[in-house]
KOLPATI-593332 format. One line per 8 residues: number of its first residue (from 1); for each residue x negated, z, y negated of C-alpha. Coordinates in Angstrom, 3 decimals, decimal comma. Each point is the difference from the previous one (the first is absolute). Example, Ala and Ser with C-alpha at 12.3 -4.5 7.8 and 13.67 -1.06 7.14 Angstrom:
! KOLPATI-593332
1 = -12,300:7,800:4,500 ~ -1,370:-0,660:-3,440
This chain:
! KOLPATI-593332
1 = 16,270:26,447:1,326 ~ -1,034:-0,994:-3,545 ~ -3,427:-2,229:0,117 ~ -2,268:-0,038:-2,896 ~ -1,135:-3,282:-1,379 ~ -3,101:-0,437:-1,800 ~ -0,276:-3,511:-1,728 ~ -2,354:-1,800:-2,040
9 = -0,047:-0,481:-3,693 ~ -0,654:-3,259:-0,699 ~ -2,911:1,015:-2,950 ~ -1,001:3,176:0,652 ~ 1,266:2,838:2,805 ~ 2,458:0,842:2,106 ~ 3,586:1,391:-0,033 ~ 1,819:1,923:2,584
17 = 3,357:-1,627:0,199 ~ 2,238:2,866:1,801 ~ -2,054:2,629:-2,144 ~ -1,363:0,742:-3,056 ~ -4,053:-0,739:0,214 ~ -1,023:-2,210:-2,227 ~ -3,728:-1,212:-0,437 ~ -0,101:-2,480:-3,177
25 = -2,478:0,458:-1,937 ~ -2,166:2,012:1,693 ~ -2,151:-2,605:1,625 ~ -1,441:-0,187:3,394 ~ -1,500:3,309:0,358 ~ 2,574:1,868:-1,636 ~ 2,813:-1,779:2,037 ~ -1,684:0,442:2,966
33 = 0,066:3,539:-0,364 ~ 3,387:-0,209:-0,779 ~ 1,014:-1,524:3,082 ~ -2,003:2,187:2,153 ~ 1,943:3,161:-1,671 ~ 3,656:-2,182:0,885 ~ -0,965:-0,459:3,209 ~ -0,918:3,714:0,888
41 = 3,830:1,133:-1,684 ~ 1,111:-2,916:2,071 ~ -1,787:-0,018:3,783 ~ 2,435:-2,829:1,420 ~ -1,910:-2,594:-2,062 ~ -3,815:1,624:0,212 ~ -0,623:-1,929:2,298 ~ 1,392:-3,500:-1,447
49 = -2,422:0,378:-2,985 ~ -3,129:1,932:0,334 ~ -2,804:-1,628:1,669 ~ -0,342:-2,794:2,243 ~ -0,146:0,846:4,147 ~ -3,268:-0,775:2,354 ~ 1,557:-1,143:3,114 ~ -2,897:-1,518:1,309
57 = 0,312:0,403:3,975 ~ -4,078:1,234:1,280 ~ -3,556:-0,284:-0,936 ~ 0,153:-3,510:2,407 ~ 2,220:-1,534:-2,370 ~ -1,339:0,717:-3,371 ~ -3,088:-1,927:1,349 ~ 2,148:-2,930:0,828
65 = 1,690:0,315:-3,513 ~ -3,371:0,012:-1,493 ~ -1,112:-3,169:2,074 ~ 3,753:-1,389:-1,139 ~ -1,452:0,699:-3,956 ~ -3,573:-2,348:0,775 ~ 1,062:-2,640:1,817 ~ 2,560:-1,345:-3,111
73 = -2,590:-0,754:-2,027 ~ -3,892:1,075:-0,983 ~ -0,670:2,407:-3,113 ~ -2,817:-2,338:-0,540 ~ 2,419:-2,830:-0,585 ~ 1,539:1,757:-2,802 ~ -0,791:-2,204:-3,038 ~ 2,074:1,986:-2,591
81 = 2,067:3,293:0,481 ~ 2,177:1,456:-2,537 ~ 2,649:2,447:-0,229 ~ 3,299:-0,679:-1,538 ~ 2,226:1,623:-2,775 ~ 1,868:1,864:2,983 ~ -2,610:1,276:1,892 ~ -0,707:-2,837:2,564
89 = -3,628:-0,731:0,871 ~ -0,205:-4,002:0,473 ~ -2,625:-1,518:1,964 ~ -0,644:-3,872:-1,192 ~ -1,265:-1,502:3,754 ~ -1,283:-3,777:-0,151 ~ 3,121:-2,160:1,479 ~ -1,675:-1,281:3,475
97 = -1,128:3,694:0,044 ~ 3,491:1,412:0,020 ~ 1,490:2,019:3,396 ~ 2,164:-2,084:1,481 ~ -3,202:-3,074:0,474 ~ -2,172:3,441:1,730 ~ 2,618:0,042:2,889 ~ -0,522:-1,413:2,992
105 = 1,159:-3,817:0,534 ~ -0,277:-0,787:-3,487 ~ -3,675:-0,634:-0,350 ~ 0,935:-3,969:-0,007 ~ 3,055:0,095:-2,338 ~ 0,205:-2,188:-3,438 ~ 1,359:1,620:-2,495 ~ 2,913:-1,115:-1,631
113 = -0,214:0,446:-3,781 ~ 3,783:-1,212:-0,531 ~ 3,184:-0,950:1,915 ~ -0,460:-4,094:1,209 ~ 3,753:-0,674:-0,294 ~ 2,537:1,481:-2,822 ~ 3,550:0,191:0,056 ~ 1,567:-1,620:-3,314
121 = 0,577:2,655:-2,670 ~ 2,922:1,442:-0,334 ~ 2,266:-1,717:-2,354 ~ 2,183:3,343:-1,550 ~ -3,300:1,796:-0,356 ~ -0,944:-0,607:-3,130 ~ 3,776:0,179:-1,458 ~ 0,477:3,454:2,159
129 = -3,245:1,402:-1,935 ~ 1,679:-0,937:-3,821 ~ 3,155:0,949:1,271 ~ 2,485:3,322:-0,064 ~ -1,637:1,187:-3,569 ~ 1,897:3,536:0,465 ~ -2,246:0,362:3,084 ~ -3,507:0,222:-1,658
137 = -2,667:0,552:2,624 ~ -3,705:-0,089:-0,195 ~ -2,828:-1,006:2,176 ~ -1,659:2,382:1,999 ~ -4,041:0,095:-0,395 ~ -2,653:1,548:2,759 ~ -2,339:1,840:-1,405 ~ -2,507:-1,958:0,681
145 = 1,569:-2,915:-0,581 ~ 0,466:0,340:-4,051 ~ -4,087:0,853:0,187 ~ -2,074:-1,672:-1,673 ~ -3,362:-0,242:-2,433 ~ -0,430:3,385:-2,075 ~ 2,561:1,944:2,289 ~ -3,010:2,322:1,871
153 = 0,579:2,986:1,911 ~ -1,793:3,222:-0,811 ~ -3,319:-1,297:1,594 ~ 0,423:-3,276:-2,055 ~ 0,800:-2,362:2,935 ~ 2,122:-2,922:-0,615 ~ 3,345:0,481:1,518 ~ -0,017:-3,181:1,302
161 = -1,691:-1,873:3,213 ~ -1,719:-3,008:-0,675 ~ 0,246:-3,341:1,264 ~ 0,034:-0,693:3,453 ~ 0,462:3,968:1,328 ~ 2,950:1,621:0,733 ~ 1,511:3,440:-0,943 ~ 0,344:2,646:2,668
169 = 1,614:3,306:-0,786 ~ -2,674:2,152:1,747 ~ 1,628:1,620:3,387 ~ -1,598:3,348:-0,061 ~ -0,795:2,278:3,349 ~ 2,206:2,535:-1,917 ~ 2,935:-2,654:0,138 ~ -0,263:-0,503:3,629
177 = -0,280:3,439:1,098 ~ 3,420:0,595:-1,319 ~ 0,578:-1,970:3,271 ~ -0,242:1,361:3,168 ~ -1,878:-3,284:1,938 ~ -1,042:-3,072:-1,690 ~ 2,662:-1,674:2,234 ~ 2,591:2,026:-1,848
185 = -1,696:-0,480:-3,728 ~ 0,717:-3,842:1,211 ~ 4,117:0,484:1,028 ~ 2,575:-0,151:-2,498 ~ 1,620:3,383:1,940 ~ -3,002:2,036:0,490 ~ 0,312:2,478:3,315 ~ 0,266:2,858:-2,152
193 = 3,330:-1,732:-0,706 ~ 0,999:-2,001:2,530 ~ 0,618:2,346:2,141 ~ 3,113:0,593:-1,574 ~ 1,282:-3,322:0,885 ~ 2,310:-0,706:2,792 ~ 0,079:-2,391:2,783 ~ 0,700:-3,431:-1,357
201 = 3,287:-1,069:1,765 ~ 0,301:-3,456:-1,748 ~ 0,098:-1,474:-3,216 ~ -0,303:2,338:-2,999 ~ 3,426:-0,825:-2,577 ~ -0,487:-3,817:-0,973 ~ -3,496:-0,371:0,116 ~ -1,925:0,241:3,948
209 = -3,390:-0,122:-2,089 ~ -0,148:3,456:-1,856 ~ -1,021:2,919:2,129 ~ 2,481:1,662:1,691 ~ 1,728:2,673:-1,766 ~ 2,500:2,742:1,052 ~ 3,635:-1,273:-1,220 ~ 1,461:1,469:-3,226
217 = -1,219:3,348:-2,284 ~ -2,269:0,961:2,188 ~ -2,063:-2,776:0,811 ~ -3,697:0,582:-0,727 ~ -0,860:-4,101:-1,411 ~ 3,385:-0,252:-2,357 ~ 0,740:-3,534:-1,550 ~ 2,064:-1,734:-2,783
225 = -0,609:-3,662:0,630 ~ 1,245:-3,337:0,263 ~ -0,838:-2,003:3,163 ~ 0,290:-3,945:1,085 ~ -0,901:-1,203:2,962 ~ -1,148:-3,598:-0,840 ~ -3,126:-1,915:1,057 ~ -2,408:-0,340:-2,480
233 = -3,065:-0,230:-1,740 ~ -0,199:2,749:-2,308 ~ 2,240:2,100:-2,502 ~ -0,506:0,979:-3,874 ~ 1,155:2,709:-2,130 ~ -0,439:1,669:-3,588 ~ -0,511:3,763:0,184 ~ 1,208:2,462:-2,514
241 = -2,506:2,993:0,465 ~ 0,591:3,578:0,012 ~ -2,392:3,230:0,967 ~ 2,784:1,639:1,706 ~ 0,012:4,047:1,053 ~ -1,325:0,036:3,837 ~ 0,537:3,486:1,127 ~ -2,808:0,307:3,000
249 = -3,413:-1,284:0,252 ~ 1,378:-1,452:2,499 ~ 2,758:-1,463:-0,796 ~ 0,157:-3,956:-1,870 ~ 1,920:-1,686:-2,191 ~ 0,017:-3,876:-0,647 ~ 1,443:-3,306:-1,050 ~ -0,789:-2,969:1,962
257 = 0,726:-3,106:1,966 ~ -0,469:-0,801:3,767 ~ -1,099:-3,420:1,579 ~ 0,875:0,391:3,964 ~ -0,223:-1,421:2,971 ~ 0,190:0,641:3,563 ~ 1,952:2,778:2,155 ~ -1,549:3,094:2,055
265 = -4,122:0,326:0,407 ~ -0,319:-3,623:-1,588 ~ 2,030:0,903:-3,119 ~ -2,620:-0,969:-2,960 ~ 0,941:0,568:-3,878 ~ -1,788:-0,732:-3,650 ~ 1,054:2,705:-2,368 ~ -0,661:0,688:-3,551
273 = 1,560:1,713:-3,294 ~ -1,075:3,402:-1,395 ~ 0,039:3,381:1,773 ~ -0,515:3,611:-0,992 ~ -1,796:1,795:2,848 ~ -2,305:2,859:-0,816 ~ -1,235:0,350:3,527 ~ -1,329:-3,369:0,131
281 = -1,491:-0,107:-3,921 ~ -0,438:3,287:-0,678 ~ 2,165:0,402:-3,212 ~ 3,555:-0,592:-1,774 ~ -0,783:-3,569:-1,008 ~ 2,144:-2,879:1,033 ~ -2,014:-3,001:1,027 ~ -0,362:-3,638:1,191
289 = 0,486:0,032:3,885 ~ -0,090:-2,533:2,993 ~ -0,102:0,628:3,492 ~ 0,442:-1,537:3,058 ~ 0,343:0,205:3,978 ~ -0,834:-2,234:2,827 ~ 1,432:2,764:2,428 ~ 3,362:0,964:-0,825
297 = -1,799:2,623:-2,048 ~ -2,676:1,426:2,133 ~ -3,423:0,472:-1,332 ~ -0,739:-3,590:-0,205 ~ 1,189:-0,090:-3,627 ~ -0,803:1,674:-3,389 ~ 0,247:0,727:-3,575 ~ -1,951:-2,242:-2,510
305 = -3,365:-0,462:0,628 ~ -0,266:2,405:2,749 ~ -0,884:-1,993:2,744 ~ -1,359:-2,762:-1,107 ~ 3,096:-2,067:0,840 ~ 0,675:-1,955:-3,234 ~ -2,244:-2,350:-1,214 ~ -0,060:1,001:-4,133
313 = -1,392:-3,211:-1,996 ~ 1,213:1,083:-3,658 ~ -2,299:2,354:-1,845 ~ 2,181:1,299:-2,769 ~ 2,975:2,129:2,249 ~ -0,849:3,171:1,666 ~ 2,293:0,086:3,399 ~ 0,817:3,962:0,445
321 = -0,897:0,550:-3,928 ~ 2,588:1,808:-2,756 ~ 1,956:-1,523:-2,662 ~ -0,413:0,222:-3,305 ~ 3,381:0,663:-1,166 ~ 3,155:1,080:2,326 ~ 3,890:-0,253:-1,220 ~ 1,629:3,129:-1,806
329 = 3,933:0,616:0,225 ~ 1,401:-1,499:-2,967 ~ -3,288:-1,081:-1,006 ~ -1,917:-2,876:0,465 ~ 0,264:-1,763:3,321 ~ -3,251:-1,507:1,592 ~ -0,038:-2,297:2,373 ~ -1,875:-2,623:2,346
337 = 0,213:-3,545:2,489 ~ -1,088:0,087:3,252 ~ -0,033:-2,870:2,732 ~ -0,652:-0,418:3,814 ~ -0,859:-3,404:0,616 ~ -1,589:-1,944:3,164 ~ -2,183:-2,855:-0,661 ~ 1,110:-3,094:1,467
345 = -3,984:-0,944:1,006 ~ -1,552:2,763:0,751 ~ 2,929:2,340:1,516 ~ -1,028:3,030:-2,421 ~ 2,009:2,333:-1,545 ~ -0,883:0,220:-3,318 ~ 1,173:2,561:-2,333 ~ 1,123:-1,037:-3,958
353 = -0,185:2,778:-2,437 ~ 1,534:-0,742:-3,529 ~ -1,711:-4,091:0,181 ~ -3,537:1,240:1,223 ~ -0,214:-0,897:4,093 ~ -2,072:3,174:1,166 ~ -0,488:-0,755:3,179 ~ 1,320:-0,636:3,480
361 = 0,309:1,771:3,835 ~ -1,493:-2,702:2,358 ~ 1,991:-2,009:2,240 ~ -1,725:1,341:2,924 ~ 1,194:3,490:-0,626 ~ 3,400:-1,662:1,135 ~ 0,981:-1,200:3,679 ~ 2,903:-2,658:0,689
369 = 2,567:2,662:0,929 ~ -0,614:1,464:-3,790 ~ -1,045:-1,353:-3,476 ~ -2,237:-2,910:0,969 ~ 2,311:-2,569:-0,061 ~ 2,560:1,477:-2,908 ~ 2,111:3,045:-0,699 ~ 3,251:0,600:1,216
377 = 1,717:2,756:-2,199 ~ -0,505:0,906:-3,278 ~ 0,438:3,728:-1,253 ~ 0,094:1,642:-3,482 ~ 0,367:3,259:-1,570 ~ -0,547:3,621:0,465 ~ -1,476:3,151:2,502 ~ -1,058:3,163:0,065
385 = -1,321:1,969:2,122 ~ 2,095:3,833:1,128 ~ -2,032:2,406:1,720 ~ 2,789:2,287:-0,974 ~ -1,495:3,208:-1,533 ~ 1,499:3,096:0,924 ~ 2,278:-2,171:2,630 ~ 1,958:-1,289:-2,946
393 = -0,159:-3,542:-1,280 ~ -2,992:-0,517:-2,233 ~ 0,610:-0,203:-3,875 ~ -2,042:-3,246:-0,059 ~ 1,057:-2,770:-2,406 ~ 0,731:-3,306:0,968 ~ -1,016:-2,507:-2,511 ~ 0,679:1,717:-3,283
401 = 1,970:3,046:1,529 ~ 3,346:-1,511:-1,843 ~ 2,906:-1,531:2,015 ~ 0,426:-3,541:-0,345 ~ 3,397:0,532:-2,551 ~ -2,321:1,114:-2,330 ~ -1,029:-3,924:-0,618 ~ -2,848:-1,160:-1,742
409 = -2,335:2,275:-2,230 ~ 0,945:2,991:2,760 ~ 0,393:-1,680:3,409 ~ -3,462:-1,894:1,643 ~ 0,660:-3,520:1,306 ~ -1,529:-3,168:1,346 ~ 1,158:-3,168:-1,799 ~ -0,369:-3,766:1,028
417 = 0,125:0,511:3,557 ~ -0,858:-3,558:1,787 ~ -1,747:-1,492:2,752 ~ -1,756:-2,876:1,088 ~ 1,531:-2,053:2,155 ~ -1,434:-1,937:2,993 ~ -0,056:-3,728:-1,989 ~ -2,018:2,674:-2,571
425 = 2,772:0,669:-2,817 ~ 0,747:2,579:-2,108 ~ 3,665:0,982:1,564 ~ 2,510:2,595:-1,472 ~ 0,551:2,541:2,895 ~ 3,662:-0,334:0,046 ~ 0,515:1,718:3,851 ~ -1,729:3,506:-1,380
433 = 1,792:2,844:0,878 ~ -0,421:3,615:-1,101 ~ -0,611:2,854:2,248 ~ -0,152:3,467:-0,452 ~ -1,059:3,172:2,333 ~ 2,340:2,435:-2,038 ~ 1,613:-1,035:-3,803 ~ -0,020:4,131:-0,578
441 = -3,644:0,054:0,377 ~ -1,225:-3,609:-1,133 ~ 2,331:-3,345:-0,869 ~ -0,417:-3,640:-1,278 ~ 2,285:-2,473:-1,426 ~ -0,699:-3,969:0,782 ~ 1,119:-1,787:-3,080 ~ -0,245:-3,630:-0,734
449 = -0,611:-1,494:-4,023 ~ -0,898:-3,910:0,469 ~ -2,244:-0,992:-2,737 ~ -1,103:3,341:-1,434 ~ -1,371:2,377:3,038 ~ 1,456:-1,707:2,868 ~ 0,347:1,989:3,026 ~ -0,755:3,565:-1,293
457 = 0,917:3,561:0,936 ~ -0,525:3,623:-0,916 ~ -1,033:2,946:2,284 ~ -0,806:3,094:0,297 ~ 1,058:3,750:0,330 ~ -1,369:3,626:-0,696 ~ 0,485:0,716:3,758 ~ 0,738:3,740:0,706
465 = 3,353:0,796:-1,787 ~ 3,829:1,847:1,203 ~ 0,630:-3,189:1,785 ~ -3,463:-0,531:1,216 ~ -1,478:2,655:2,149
C-alpha cells in the first residue's frame, strides 16, 4: 500500500511527497485548508495530521493534572512573559523560584550557579571548528536565545527574561490532556503506546539502557546509534538539526545522546539533543530536549522542565523552545554542541549548551546503583517512534529522512563524539560501535577524521519503503 507523505517546507507550506499537493505560498490558512482537503482524498493519513487527540483518562485526573500545572510554579511569580517568533508563550520565573527548588526535599538546597571542577578543553576543538572548509555548517540559534532589546512580540514584551529568572516554555492543560494520566505525560512511552511493547527478555541490541524495543522492522522505539560502554563522567556532541516529517501525533523523531547507568528498575539515564514530537509540543517544530529517568523509565522522569527535576540557572536558553533556523538538503546545514558533564564537588549533572552551562539534574535524583557516582555507557544518535499506521511501518523520518550515503548537506549527523573520562579528560570514544534496528528502514555509518570532526557519523532513513514494511 502506497502511504502519503506530507512534509514541511522549510519557509512557507507543505508538500505531499508521494502526491501532488502542494501548499507554498498560500500561507497558514490557505495551507491548512489544503491539507484538510488531502487528507479527506487520502483517509489513511487523516488521522496523522488533523488535530491533536484528548486522551485524558476521567474527571479525577484532570483535577490532578490541574494541581500538576500549580504546584511548578505561581502565576504571581511571573516577572515577565512573552511569546516567541514560533508561537511559544515563555514565562520568566525568578531562579530560587523555579520548579525543581518547589519539590519536596529541596527546600535546603544551594544552588549551584556553575560546574566546581572542569575538564581541560579539548585540544582538536578549536582546529575541528576551522577545519573541512567543503563542509560549511552554521550555528543553530533558539528563538529566544538570539532575543534581545527592540525584538518585541505583538504585545511589545521583550523576548527576553531578565536577570536572575529563568525561561519556562509554558506546559499548558491542553498539552497534558493529550496524555491519558499525568504519570504517562511523565514516561518517555506513554500507555497509549506502550502497550505495544513486549516483554523485555534482556538487553535491547548493544545498549541495556534504551527501552526495550521489539527486534528488527517492526519494533515500535527504532534506533541508529553508536554505543560504548565505558565509565564516565559525561559525553559531548555537535548536532546538525533537521525538522524532519513525523507521520503521527504520536509518533517522534530525534537526535540525541544517552548518559547511562545501572541495569533493570535502577537503570538511570541523562538525555538530551533535539526531538520532533507533536504530541508532546503541540506542533511540527523541532526543539531543544532533555530528559531523564531514575526508574528505568517509569514515571519518575520527564521532559524539560516538566517536573521540576532540573535545576535551570541560565536565563538566556529556553529548554523545550524552537530553533530559529533548521538544515535544508543541499542547503545550509545548522548545527549545535551539547555536553553531559558531572561535577567533581557537587555530584551534579550539569548540562552545556553551545558554551552557556544551563543548568544541572541534582545529585540526589541519582542512587549508587545509577548516575550518582558516574556513568557507565555512553549512547548517540537517532529514534523514532512507529505506531505503525494502517499496520504498516510509519513513513516517519529519521534525522533528515536521507540515508546516511547521501553524506553531508543530505544525511543528519552528530560530529565530535567524546567523553569524559574518570581522571576528567576529554577522550576520543574509540570502542563506539554502530547499531541499527533495520538498515532498510533507518542506518548509520561510524566514521573516524582525527583533527577535523573526529568521531562522526551520519543517520537516518525515510522509514516505510519496498524493503521496509
Amino acid at each position: 500500500m502506497k502511504k502519503a507523505k506530507l512534509t514541511r517546507h522549510p519557509e512557507s507550506g507543505w508538500l505531499l511527497r508521494l502526491g501532488v499537493i502542494s501548499c507554498v505560498g498560500l500561507g497558514l490558512a490557505g495551507c491548512a485548508e489544503a491539507e484538510a482537503e488531502e487528507a479527506a482524498s487520502h483517509p489513511e493519513t487523516s488521522s496523522a495530521s488533523i488535530g491533536l487527540v484528548e486522551r485524558v483518562r476521567d474527571v479525577k485526573e484532570l483535577a490532578r493534572m490541574k494541581r500538576h500545572l500549580s504546584s511548578l510554579y505561581d502565576a504571581k511569580d511571573v516577572v515577565h512573559h512573552f511569546r516567541s517568533r514560533g508561537g511559544d508563550d515563555i514565562d520568566c520565573v525568578p531562579l530560587h523560584l523555579q520548579p525543581a527548588l518547589r519539590q519536596p526535599g529541596m527546600e535546603n538546597h544551594r544552588i549551584q550557579l556553575a560546574p566546581s571542577t572542569l575538564p581541560p578543553p579539548d585540544p582538536e576543538a578549536k582546529a575541528a571548528d576551522l577545519a573541512s572548509p567543503r563542509r560549511e555548517t552554521r550555528p543553530a540559534t533558539l528563538e529566544a536565545e538570539v532575543s534581545g532589546p527592540g525584538d518585541v512580540d505583538a504585545f511589545g514584551a521583550m523576548r527576553r527574561c531578565p536577570e536572575g529568572t529563568v525561561p519556562i516554555v509554558q506546559l499548558k492543560l491542553e498539552t497534558l490532556k493529550r496524555f491519558e494520566t499525568l504519570d504517562e505525560f511523565r514516561r518517555k512511552v506513554p500507555n497509549h503506546l506502550a502497550g505495544r511493547l513486549p516483554v523485555d527478555t534482556g538487553k535491547p541490541r548493544g545498549f541495556e539502557g534504551i527501552e526495550p524495543p521489539r527486534n528488527g522492522p517492526t519494533a515500535q522505539h527504532q534506533y541508529a546509534h553508536a554505543h560504548q560502554w565505558v565509565d564516565n563522567m559525561g559525553a559531548e556532541s555537535i548536532f546538525n538539526i533537521w525538522n524532519p516529517y513525523t507521520e503521527l501525533n504520536s509518533e517522534f523523531s530525534l537526535s540525541q545522546m544517552w548518559v547511562v547507568r545501572g541495569s533493570g528498575a535502577s537503570l538511570e539515564t541523562v538525555e538530551a539533543g533535539w526531538q520532533k514530537y507533536r504530541d508532546l509540543y503541540g506542533d511540527y517544530n523541532s526543539r531543544l530536549f532533555i530528559y531523564f529517568t531514575p526508574d528505568n523509565y517509569g514515571s519518575g522522569g520527564c521532559y524539560n522542565l516538566s517536573c521540576g527535576a532540573f535545576v535551570q540557572v541560565n536565563n538566556t536558553i529556553p529548554i523545550g523552545g524552537t530553533f530559529s533556523n533548521y538544515s535544508t538538503p543541499g542547503g545550509p546545514q545548522y548545527e549545535f554542541k551539547l555536553l553531559w558533564y558531572k561535577d567533581g564537588t557537587s555530584g551534579n549533572w550539569w548540562l552545556r549548551y553551545g558554551d552557556v552551562w544551563v543548568g544541572y539534574y541534582p545529585r540526589t535524583r541519582f542512587d549508587a546503583n545509577g548516575l550518582a557516582n558516574n556513568a557507565g555507557s555512553i549512547d548517540f544518535g537517532g529514534e523514532i517512534i512507529d505506531n505503525r499506521n494502517l499496520n504498516l511501518h510509519t513513513s516517519t523520518d529519521m534525522g533528515s529522512g536521507a540515508y546516511p550515503a547521501s553524506w553531508f548537506g543530505y544525511a543528519a549527523y552528530q560530529r565530535r563524539l567524546l567523553y569524559v573520562n574518570t581522571s576528567n579528560f576529554y577522550t576520543d570514544p574509540s570502542g563506539l560501535t554502530a547499531y541499527r534496528d533495520d538498515p532498510y528502514c533507518y542506518d548509520i555509518s561510524l566514521n573516524n577524521d582525527p583533527g577535523n570532526w573526529g568521531r562522526y557519523f551520519f543517520f537516518g532513513g525515510t522509514g516505510f519503503n519496498a524493503n521496509c514494511m
